[in-house]
C-alpha positions in Angstrom: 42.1 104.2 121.5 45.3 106.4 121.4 44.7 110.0 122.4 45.1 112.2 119.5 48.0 114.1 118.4 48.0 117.3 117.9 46.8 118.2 113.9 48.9 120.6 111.9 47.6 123.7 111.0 48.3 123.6 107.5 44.6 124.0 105.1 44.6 121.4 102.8 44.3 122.9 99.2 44.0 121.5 95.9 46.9 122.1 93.7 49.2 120.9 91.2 52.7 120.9 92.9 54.3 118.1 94.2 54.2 117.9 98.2 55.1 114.8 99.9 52.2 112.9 101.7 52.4 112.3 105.5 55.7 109.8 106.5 54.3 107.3 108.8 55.2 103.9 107.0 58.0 102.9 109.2 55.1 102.5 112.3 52.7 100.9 110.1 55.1 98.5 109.0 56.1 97.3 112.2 52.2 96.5 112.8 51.8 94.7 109.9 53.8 91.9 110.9 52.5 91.9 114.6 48.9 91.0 112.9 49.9 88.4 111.1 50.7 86.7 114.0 49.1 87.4 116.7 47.3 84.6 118.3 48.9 81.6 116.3 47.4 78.6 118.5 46.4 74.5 117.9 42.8 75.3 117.9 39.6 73.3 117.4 38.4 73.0 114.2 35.2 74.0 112.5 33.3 71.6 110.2 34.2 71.7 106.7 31.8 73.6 104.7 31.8 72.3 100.7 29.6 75.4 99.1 30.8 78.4 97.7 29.4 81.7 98.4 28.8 84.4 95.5 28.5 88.4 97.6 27.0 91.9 96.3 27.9 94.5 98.7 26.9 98.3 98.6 28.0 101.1 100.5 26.7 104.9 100.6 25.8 107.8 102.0 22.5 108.5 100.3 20.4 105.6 101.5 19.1 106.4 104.7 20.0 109.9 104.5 19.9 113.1 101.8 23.8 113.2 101.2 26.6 112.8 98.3 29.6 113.7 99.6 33.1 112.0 101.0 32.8 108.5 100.6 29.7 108.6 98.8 29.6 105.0 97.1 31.2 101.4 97.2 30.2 98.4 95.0 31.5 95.1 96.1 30.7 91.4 94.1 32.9 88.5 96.0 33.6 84.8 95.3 34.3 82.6 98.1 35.5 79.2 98.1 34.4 76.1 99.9 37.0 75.1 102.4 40.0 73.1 102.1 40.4 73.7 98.5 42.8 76.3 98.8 46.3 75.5 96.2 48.8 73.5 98.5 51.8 76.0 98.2 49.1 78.7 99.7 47.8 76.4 102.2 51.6 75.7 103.6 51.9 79.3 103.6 48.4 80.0 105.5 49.6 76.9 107.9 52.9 78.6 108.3 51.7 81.9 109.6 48.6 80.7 111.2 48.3 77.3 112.2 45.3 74.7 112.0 42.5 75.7 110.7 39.9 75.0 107.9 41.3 77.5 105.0 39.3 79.4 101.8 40.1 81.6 99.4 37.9 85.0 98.4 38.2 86.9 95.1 36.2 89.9 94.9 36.0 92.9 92.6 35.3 96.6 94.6 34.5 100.2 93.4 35.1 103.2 95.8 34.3 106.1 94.8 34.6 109.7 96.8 33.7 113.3 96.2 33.9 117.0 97.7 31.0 118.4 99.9 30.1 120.8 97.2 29.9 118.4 93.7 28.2 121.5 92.2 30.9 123.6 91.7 33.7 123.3 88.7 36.8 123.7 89.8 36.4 122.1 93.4 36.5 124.5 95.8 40.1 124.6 97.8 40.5 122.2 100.9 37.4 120.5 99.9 37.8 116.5 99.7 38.9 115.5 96.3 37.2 113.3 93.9 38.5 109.9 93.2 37.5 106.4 92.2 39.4 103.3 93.0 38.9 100.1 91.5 40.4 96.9 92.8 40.6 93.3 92.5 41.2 91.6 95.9 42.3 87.9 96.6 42.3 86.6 100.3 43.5 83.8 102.0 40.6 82.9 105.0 41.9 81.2 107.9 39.0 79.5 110.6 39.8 78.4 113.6 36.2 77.8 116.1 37.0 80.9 118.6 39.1 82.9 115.2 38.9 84.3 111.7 42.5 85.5 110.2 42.6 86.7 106.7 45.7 87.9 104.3 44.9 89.6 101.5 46.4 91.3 98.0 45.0 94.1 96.4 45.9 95.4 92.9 44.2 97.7 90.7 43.7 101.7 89.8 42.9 105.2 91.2 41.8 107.7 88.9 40.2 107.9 85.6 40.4 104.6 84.4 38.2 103.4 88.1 35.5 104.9 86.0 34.2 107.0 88.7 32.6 109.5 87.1 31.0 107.2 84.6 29.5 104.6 87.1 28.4 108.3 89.8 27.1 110.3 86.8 25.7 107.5 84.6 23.4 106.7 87.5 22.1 110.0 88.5 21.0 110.3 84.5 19.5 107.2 84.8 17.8 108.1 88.1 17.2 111.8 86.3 19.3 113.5 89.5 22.1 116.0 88.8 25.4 115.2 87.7 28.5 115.9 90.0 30.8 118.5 88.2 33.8 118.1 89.6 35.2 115.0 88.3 37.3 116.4 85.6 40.2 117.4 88.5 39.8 113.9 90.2 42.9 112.5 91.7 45.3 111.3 88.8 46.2 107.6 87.9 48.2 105.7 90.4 48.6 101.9 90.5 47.4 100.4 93.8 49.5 97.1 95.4 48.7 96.9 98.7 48.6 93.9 101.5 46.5 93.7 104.2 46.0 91.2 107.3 43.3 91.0 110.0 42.3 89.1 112.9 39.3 88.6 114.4 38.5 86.5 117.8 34.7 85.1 118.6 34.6 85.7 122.8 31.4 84.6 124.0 30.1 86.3 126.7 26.9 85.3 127.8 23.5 83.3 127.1 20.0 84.9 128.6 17.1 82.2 127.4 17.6 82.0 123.8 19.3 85.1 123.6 23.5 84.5 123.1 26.0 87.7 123.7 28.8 87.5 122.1 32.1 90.3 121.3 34.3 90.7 118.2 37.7 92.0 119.0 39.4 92.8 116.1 43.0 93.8 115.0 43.9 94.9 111.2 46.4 96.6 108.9 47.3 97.6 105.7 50.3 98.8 103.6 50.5 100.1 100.1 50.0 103.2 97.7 45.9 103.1 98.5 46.0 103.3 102.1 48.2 103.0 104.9 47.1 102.5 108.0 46.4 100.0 111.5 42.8 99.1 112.5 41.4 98.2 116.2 37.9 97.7 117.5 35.4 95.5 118.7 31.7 94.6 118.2 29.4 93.2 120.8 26.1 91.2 119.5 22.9 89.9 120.5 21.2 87.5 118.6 20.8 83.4 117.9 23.4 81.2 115.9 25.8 83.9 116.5 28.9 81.0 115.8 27.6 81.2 111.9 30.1 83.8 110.9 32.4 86.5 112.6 30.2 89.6 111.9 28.8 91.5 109.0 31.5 92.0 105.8 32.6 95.5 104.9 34.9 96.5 101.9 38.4 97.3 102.2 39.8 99.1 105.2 37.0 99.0 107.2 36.1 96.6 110.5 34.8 93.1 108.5 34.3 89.7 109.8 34.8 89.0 106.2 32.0 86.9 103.4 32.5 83.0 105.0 30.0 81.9 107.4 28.5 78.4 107.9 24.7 78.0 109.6 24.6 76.3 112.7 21.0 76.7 112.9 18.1 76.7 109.5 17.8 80.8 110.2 20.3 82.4 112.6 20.1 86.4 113.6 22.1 89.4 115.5 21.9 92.9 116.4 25.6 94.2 116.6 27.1 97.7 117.7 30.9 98.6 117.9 33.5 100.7 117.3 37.1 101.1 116.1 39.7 103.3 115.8 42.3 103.9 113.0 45.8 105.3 112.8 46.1 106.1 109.0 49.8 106.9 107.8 48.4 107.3 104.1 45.7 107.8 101.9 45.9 108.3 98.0 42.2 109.8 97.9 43.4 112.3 100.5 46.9 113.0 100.7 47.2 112.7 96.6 49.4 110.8 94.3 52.6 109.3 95.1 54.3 110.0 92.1 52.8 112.9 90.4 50.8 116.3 91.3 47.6 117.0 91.5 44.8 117.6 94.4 45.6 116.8 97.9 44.4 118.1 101.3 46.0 117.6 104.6 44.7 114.1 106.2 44.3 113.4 110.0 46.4 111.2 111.3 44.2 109.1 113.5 40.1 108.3 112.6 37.3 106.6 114.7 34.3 104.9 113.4 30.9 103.6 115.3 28.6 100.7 113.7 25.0 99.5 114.0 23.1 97.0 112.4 21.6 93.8 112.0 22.0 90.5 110.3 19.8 87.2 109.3 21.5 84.2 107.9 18.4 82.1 106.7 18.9 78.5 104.9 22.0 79.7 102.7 21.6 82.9 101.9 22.9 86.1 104.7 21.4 90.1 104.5 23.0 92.2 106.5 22.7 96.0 106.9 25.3 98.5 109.0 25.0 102.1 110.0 28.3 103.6 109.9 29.4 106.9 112.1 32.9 108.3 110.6 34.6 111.3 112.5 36.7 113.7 110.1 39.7 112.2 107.8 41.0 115.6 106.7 41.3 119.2 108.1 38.8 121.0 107.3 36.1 118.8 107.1 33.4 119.6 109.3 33.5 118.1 112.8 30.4 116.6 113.2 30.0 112.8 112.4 30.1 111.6 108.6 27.2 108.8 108.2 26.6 105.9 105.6 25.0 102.9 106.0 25.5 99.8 103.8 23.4 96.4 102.8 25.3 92.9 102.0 23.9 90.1 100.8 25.1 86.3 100.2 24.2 82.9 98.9 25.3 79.5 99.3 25.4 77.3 95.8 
């Protein structure tokens, strides 16, 4: 991972004047495109799988742990295609960038919503993370190859108000009789989110010990638009049996994902997996504030690392997963121990 560079000084506050977020798209750009091709080979092809897959995904902080803060909630529900029924003009495209391989298409639907340390204070406090909830609709393009999983993606959708943050975080903790987080009336304003991301994933087996199969998950990503900007590298190493079902546990947007498609090669197929990555983030509407208006902001850092843990079972169609997730700080300011949240998947063939 590259060594970090040295953070500004500057306190990030909340306030209503217009300051320009952090200029890093010209490197990000110039990733993008090295993604999207890297590794373009003739490979062997998987079997074709004809069953869809429908996904739920949730992601927080407050599962395993007494917390509401940060990135305190994502709700993820996904649609995934059989293979080889992807439009032809798309598949050209997908065939174009990638090569052979058998091809899906994903369509999911994602809440994420984030919050200051202190949620019982009105204002925010200054330099505390702001609130805001982004909602997205997200259409990939999957591209399997035996030993790779490469995946293109579109993102369009809202941040602010109408994500329905406070009414999804605040409905919930009436329902659950907990108390309501005050701060959402200064959330991050409305900003349109277009954003296009690509990822790459390699299956390198390493070695087989009786029953038990090792196997890593190098992975290279990025993304570009007014949500996030950033680059993506890491790896996971698992243990387990059937591990050539799938490319690793899913995750929502911007984090390490081996994405919703997986195929059994066994009746009931199971991993342990730890990793890490480490991201160079050039922008971030939930922390660096809007593009085109005022409103809260704090000062981001530039480059973020992440640790997982978790598990998996893929049983007769249907996949559970859980992850442990260890986030060091995005903004100055933010206290320098780890940030933890864990998340549960699950999936079903029909």
């Amino acid at each position: 991972m590259t060594s970090l560079e040295a953070r500004r000084r500057v306190a990030g506050a909340y306030t209503a004047d217009r300051t320009d977020p952090p200029r890093r798209l010209p490197l990000l750009a110039a990733v993008l495109p090295g993604v999207l091709w890297a590794g373009v080979v003739h490979a062997q092809l998987p079997p074709p799988d004809p069953e869809s897959i429908v996904t739920f995904q949730l992601e927080n902080d407050s599962i395993l742990q007494n917390s509401d803060k940060y990135y305190t909630s994502g709700l993820r529900l996904a649609y995934t295609s059989p293979t080889d029924v992807v439009p032809q003009t798309l598949a050209d495209l997908d065939q174009a960038i990638w090569g052979d391989g058998r091809m899906r298409y994903s369509i999911d639907l994602q809440q994420l919503l984030f919050t200051s340390a202190n949620t019982q204070v009105n204002p925010p406090l200054p330099g505390d993370r702001p609130y805001a909830g982004v909602l997205t609709v997200d259409a990939n393009l999957i591209h399997d190859t035996e030993t790779a999983r490469s995946i293109i993606g579109v993102s369009l959708g809202i941040i602010g108000p109408a994500a329905l943050g406070e009414e999804v975080q605040n409905g919930f903790h009436n329902l659950i009789g907990d108390t309501t987080n005050k701060g959402w009336g200064y959330q991050e304003p409305t900003q349109p989110v277009v954003e296009v991301s690509a990822e790459r994933i390699w299956r390198v087996p390493l070695t087989q010990l009786g029953p038990l199969e090792f196997d890593a998950l190098p992975q290279v990503a990025a993304g570009i638009g007014t949500y996030r900007t950033y680059a993506l590298a890491g790896a996971e190493v698992r243990v387990g049996q059937g591990l050539q079902s799938d490319f690793g546990p899913s995750r929502p947007l911007g984090g390490m994902t081996g994405g919703d498609a997986y195929t059994n090669v066994r009746p009931v197929a199971w991993y342990l997996f730890g990793g890490g990555d480490g991201q160079a983030v050039a922008y971030d509407a939930t922390l660096n504030g809007s593009l085109f208006q005022g409103g809260p902001r704090v000062t981001s850092v530039p480059f973020v690392g992440e640790l997982t843990a978790g598990a998996a079972i893929l049983a007769y169609g249907v996949r559970f997963a859980f992850v442990h997730v260890s986030q060091t700080p995005e903004f100055i300011g933010q206290p320098s121990r780890l940030f933890n949240f864990d998340g549960f998947t699950i999936s079903a063939k029909f």
